[in-house]
C-alpha positions in Angstrom: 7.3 -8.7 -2.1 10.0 -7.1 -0.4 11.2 -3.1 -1.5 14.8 -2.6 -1.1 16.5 0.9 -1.4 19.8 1.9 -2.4 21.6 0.3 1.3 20.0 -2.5 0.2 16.9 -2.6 3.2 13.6 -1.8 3.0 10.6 -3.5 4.8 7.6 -5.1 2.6 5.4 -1.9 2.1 1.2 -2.9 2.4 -0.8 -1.3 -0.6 -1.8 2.0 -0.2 -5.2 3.0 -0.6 -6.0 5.5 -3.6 -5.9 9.3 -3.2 -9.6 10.0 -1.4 -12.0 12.5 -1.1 -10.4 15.9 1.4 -7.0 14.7 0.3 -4.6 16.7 -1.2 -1.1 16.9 -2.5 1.4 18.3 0.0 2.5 20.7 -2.6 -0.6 22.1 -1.6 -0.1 22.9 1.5 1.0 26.9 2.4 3.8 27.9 4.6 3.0 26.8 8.2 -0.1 24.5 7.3 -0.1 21.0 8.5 -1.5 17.8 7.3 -1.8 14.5 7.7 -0.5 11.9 5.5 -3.2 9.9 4.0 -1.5 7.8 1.4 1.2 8.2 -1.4 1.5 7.1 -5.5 4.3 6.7 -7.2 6.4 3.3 -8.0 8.0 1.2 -5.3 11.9 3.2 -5.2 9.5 6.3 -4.5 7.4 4.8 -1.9 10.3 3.5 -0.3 12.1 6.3 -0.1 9.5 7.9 1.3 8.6 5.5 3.4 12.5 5.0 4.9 12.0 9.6 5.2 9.3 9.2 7.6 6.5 9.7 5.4 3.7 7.2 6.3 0.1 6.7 6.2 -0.6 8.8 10.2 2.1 10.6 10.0 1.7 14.5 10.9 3.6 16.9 8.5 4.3 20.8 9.2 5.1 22.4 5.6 8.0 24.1 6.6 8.7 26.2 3.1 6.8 26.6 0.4 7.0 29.2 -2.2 5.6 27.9 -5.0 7.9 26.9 -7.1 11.7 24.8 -6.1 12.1 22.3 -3.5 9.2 21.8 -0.8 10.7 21.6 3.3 8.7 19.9 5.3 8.5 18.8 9.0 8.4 15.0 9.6 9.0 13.0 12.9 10.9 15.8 14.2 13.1 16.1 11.0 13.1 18.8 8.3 13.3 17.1 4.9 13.8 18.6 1.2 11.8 17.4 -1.4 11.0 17.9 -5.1 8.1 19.6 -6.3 7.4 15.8 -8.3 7.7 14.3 -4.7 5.7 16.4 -2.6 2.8 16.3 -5.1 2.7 12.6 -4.7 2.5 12.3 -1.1 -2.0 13.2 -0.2 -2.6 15.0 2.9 -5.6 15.3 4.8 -5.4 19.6 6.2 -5.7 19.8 10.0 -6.9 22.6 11.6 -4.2 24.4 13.7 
């Protein structure tokens, strides 16, 4: 089944696994740490939107901002991206060390 966000394109997402053991949300994550996207939950206009963002299972992420409370910026593929608190607490993250 294709996904299709709002211009209309988005490719046929595979399911993603569950949320796993050492995972955790991005919102998580301090100022400065960095993870690794391990998988995402949410409905198929969030996962695409994520998805088209950069945000896929692999992906390195750099949690640019963080203070605890307002939007989450975060480094993806070389871009910095804004996200909700709701957002970043559905996209899992495995910590890597520095």
């Amino acid at each position: 089944m294709a996904i299709k966000n709002e211009s209309g394109a988005c490719s046929e997402l595979p399911p993603l696994p569950l949320p796993g053991k050492g995972s955790v949300p991005l919102s998580d994550l301090h100022t400065g740490e960095q993870g690794v996207v391990a998988t995402m939950a949410g409905g198929r206009g969030l996962l695409c939107r994520m998805t088209s963002l950069g945000f896929t299972p692999g992906t390195e992420v750099t949690v640019v901002q963080n203070y605890g409370r307002g939007p989450l910026i975060a480094r993806v593929r070389d871009a910095r991206i804004a996200l909700g608190r709701g957002e970043a607490g559905k996209i899992y993250v495995h910590r890597s060390s520095q």
